[in-house]
N, C-alpha and C positions, 0 to 999 in steps of 0.2 A: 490505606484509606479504610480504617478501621469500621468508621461507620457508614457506612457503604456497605448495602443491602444485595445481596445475588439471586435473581430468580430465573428460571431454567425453565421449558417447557419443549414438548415435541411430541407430535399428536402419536408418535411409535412406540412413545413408552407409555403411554397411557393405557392404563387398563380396563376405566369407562366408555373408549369409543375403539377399541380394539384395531386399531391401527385406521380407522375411517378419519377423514378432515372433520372437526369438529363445528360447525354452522351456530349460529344466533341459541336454537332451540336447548343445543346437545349441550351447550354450556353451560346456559341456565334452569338446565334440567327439564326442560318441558319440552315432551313431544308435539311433532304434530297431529291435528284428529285425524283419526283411522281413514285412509281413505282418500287423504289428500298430501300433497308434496311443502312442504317447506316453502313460501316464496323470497324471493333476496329482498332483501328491505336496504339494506346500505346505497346509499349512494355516491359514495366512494372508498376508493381503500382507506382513506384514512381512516370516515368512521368507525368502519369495520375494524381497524385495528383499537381505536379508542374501545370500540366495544367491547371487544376480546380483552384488551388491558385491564379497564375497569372490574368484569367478573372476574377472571384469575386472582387481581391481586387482593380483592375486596377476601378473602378466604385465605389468605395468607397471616397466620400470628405475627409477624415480627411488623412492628413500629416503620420502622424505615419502607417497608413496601406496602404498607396499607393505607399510609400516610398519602401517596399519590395520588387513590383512591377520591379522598376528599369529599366525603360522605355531606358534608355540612354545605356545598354547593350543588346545583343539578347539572352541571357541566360532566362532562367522562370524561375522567381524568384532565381535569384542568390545568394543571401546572407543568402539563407535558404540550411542549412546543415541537411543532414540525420543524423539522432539521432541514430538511430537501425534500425536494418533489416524490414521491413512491418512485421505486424503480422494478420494473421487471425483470427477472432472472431469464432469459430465451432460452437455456439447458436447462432449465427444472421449468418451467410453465409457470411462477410463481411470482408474485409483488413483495420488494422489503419495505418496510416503511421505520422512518427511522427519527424518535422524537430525544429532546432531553429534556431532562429537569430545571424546571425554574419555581423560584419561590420570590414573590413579591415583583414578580416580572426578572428577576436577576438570575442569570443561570447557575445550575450546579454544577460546580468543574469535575470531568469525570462520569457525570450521569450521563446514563443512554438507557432506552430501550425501543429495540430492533422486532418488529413484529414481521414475521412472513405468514403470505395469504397464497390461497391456491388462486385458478382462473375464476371459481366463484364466489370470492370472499370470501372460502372459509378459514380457520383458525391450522396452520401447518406448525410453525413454532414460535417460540418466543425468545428473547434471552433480554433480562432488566441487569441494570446496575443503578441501584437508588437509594435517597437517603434523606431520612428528617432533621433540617437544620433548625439547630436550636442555642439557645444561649448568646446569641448575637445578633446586633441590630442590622437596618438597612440602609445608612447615612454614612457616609462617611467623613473623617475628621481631615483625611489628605485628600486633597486635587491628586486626579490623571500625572498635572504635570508636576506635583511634590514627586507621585510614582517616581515618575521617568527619570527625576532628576537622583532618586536613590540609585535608581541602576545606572546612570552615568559615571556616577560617584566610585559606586562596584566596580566596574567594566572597566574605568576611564574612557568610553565612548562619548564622543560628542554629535551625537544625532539630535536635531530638533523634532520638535512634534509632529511639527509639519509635513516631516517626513516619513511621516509611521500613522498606521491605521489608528483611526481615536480610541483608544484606552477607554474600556467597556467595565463594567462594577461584572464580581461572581464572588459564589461561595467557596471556600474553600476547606476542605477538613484536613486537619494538621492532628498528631499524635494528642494535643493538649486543648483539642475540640474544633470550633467549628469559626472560620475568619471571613469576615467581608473585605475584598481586593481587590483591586485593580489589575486586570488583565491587559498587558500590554505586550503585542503582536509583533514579526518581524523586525526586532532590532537588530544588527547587524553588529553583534556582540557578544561576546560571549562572560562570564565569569572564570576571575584566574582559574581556578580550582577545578575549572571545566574544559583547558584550552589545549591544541596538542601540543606536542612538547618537542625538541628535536631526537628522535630515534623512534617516537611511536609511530607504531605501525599504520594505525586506521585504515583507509581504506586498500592500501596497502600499496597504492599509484603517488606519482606525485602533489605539490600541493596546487590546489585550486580555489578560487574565488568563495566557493560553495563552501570550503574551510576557511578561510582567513577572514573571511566575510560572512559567519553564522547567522544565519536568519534565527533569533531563539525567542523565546518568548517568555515571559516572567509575570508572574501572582507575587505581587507589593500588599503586604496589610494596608489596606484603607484607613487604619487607626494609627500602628505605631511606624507604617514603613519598614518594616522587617522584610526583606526579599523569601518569599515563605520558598515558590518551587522556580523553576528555569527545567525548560523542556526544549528541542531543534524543533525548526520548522522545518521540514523538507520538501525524498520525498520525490462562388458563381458558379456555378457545374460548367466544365466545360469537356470535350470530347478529346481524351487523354494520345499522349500521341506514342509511337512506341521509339524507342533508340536502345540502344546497347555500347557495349563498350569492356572496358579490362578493368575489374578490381587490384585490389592491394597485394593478393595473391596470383595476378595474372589470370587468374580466370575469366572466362568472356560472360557475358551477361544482356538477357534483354529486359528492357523494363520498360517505366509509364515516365513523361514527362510532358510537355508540350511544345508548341512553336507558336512565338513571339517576336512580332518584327524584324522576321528573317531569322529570326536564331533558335535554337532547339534547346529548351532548357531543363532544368533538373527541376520543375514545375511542377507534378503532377495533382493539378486543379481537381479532377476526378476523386481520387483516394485524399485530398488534402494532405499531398506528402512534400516537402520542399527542402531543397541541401542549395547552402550557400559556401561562398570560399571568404573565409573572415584575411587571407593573406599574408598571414605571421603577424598580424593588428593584437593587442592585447585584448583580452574578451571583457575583462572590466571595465577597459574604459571605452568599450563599443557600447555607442550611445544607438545606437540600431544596427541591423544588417544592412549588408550592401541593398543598392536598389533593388538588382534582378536577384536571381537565385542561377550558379552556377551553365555558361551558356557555350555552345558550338557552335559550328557554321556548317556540320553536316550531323546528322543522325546518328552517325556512329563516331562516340569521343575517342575511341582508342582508345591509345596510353596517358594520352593528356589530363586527365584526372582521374586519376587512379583513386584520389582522397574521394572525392566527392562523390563515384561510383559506387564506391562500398560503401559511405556511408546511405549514399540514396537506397539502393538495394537492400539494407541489410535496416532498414527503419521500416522499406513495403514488408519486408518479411516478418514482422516482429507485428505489426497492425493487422498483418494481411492471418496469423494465428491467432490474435487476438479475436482477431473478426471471425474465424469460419472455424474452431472449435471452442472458445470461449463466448464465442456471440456475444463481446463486446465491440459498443460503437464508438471505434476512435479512444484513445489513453483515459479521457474523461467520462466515455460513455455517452458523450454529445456530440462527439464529430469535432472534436478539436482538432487543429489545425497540429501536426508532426512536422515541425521546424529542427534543421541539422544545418551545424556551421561545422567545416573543416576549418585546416590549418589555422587553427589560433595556440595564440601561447598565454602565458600569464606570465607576465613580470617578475613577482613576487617568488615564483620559482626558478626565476631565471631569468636571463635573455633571449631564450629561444635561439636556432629555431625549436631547436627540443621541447617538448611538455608533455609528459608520460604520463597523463591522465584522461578520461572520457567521461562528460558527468553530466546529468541534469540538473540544471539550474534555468531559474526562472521561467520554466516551462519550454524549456530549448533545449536539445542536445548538443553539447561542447567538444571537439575533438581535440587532440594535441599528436604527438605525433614523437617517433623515437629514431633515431637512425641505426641503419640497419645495409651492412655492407656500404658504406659510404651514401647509401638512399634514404631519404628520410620516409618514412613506411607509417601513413596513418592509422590510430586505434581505432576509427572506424572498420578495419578490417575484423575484428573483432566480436565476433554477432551475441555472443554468451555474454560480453560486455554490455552491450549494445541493449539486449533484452533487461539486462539487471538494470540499467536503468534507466527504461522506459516505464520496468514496473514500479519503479518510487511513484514515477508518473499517475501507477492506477492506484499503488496503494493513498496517494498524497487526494484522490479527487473520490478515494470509492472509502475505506474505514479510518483514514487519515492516522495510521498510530503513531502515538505520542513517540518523536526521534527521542528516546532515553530509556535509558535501564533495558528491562526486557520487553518493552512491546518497543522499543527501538532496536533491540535484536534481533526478535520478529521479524519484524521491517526488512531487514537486509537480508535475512534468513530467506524470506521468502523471496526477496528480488532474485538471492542467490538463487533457488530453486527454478523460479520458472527460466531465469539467461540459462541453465542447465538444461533444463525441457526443449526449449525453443531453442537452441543452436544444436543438439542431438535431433530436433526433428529433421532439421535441412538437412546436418551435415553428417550422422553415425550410417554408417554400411547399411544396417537396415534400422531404420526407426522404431518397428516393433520390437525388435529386441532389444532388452537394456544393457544385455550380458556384450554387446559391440558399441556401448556409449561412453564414453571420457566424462570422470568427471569431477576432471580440474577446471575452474574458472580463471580466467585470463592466463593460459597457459606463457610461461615463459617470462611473466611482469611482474613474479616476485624477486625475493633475495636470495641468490645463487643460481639461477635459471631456472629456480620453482614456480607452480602457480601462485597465485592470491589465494585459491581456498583451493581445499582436496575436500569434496562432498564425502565419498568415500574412503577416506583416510586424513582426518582433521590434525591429527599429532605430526604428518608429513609438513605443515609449515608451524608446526610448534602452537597447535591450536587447541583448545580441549574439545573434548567429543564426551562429555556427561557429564552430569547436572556436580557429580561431586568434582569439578575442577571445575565451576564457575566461580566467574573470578567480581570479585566485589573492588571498584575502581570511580572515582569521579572521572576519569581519562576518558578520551572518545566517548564523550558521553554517555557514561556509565557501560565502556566495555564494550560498545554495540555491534563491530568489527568480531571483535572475539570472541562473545559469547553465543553470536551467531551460528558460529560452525556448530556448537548443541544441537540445535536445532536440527541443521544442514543435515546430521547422522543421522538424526530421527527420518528424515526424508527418502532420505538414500534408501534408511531399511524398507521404509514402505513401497517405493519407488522400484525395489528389487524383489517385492517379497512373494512368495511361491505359495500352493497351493500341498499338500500331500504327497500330488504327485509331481511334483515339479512345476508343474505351468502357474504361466501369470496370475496371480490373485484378481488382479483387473487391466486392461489394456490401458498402454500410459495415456490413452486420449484421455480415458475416462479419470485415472488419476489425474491427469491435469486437470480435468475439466473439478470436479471433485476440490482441489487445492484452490483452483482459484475461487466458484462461490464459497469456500469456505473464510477467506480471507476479506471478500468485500464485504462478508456480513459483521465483521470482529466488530467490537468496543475500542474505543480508544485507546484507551487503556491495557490491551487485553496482551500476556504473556502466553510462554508457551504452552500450558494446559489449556489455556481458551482456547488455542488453535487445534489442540486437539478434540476438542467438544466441538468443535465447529464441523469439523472433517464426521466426527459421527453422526452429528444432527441432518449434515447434506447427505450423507452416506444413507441414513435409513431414508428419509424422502427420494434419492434416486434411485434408487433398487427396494420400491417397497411393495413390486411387484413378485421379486425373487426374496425369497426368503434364504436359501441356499447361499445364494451372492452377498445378500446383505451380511449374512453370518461371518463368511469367510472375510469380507470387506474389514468388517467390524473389528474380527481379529487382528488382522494384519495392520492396523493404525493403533489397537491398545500396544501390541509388539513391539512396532516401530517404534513408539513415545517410553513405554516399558526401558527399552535396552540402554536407553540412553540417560535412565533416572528420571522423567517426566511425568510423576501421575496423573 
């Protein structure tokens, strides 16, 4: 996206306010008079962040980022639309605020910019991605449903309209300039050229609904019907009660659930966490969950769901870190509700009872299940599973990147990372140390009794680990299984990396805490050098009290991205 504009900001590198948050004054050069303090004038984050927009980019030479500016209106930054509500960052003390581009009311596909503020409005960093469309009008010659019926045509999918969010006009920039199209959402479709095939890897589990069934989305020319891009979509308080019981590994367990007309269920109303038993039912064609959520007649289940134990515990675990070292609220950040269905299978893989996959789809988690000594042994037992993807979960509601190429490598890179972090916090000897962490992901669920991914060691499932063996593919669209593991090394090294004298560069909270704001703030768009500017941008605002920390911080992420060929 050639014409597509990149601007960068971060009050650390700036040599006008010397590492100080930049305020109303400091930006537009004028102090206040001798003797008195600055007063806040914004009345909300967003103006504040329009403000801050406006003067940055007004100062900026290039066409595409001044263009926003829109000097010939008295609006700040006009053309830039609130995305979502401002969000607080609770580890950094900080608001994102996160607008795109539109021109003529019609959005920019692709445009973002992300403004973070501190507790008093002021100016912390910025990151745009913007652009001045030109050469094309705002009318279009096809109907939505001329769109639709192009990609039917493609796909051979027969989905009606009715069934898909209404098809919205955007701009699109194409190598041969600039296209007005039709954006059309979740169809459940993919393009030959984009479909797996039998022996590809992808996620490297069985097949699931979530594949066979791609939610994708498609930019149709408005004028000639040309299918331009196709990208995946992915991706009452009550007083909790306590029960226990034996996971998938026989381990005993206590947790939250509730009591309900005599019976004790895998409820837990309190934390919004709920495991139901789908039965060996096919999960496609479950038109809802059962009524209750998995239920006993005493407090303690035993043996008797083993499925539904693990998965219930091993969902509190994964919310329960989100919540008390990422100080996120719930998958979405609002308290959504953490729904888990065992024992389902999918048809299309089979008859079951087998299904050798776990997956997020439609905002649920899915278990399947493998046998195992003549037992059938659910993948909910699996927490590194389990976490990987819960975080589609955050990344699908928090920077949403685009399922393809490389920010859908990204994607999975990071889900990989954090199921890594989070099943080593519960489960490695000692969690502060990384040198006693595993870190293969779903140990024993690849081909030959390998994992799915070796973090530190990607060539072990025949995987590349630097940039010069990425691999250029329409497959899994565009790769995004495989070219993940890139990434996954750049982690590891950071994730491992030592100081002079040996000791940790930064304890893994803080690199956790560190990866994940650096991920809810991406672009849509953003591959893996954005993810590394993201990691340095957070990195100087959470240590920009230690200069030492930040230094050595700083190093050990150019390193990490370094070894792996990522500049």
């Amino acid at each position: 996206m050639s014409d597509l504009e990149r601007y960068r900001y971060h009050v650390a590198d700036d040599p006008e306010v010397r590492g100080t948050h930049p305020g109303r004054e400091t930006v537009r050069g004028i102090s206040a008079p001798e003797g008195e303090e600055a007063r806040p004038e914004f009345n909300s984050a967003e103006s504040a962040a329009r403000f801050y927009l406006a003067e940055k980019l007004a100062r900026e030479d290039s066409p595409g980022l001044r263009h926003a500016v829109r000097e010939d209106r008295p609006q700040r930054v006009p053309d830039l639309a609130l995305l979502e509500a401002p969000r607080r960052q609770a580890g950094m003390g900080t608001t994102l605020v996160r607008f795109e581009q539109r021109q003529q009311e019609i959005p920019v596909f692709g445009t973002e910019a992300l403004v973070e503020l501190d507790e008093d409005q002021r100016l912390v960093s910025m990151d745009c991605r913007l652009g001045e469309v030109s050469g094309v009008g705002s009318v279009p010659e096809l109907s939505g449903t001329d769109a639709l019926e192009r990609v039917r045509q493609a796909t051979g999918s027969t989905v009606a309209a009715e069934d898909l969010p209404p098809a919205t006009l955007a701009y699109v920039e194409q190598d041969d300039g600039w296209h007005l199209a039709w954006h059309l959402r979740e169809v459940p479709a993919q393009l030959p050229a984009m479909r797996r095939e039998p022996g590809d890897r992808g996620h490297g589990l069985g097949r699931s609904p979530r594949e066979d069934f791609p939610l994708t989305a498609y930019l149709v020319d408005a004028l000639s019907g040309e299918i331009l891009r196709s990208y995946g979509m992915t991706p009452t308080v009550m007083v909790p009660t306590r029960l226990e019981g034996e996971d998938e590994a026989s381990v005993h367990h206590r947790f939250h659930g509730s009591r309900q007309n005599g019976s004790f269920l895998l409820d837990d109303r309190w934390r919004q966490i709920a495991t139901y038993d789908l039965a060996f039912a096919d999960l496609a064609l479950a038109d809802a969950l059962p009524a209750s959520a998995i239920g006993s007649s005493q407090a303690d289940f035993g043996t008797d769901h083993r499925a539904g134990v693990s998965a219930h515990v091993n969902a509190e675990r994964v919310a329960r870190f989100y919540r008390d070292q990422l100080y996120r609220n719930g998958i979405d950040d609002a308290e959504m509700d953490l729904t888990s269905a065992v024992n389902c299978i999918y048809s299309e893989d089979g008859p079951g009872p087998e299904w050798v996959n776990a997956v997020w789809w439609k905002g649920r988690m899915w278990y399947g299940q493998v046998s195992v000594d003549a037992r059938l042994v659910s993948l909910a037992g699996h927490l590194d599973i389990i976490a990987h993807e819960l975080t589609h979960g955050v990344i699908e509601t928090s920077s949403n990147l685009v399922y393809q190429d490389q920010s859908g490598a990204l994607n999975e890179s990071l889900a990989d990372t954090m199921g890594i972090i989070i099943a080593n916090w519960y489960q490695a000897p000692d969690r502060a140390d990384v040198r006693t962490w595993t870190w293969e992901l779903g140990v024993g669920l690849g081909g030959g009794g390998l994992p799915l991914r070796d973090m530190g060691d990607p060539a072990r499932t025949g995987d590349p680990g630097h940039m010069s063996q990425y691999l250029h593919t329409s497959r899994d669209n565009g790769g995004v299984h495989t070219n993940s593991n890139i990434h996954n090394k750049a982690m590891h090294h950071l994730l491992t990396s030592v100081d002079a004298a040996g000791a940790p560069v930064l304890t893994v909270e803080e690199w956790a805490l560190l990866v994940y704001l650096a991920f809810v703030r991406l672009l849509r768009l953003s591959g893996f050098a954005d993810m590394r500017q993201a990691l340095r941008d957070v990195t100087k605002t959470y240590l920009a009290g230690n200069t030492s920390a930040r230094a050595g911080a700083l190093a050990a992420i150019d390193g990490a991205y370094q070894s792996v060929g990522i500049a």
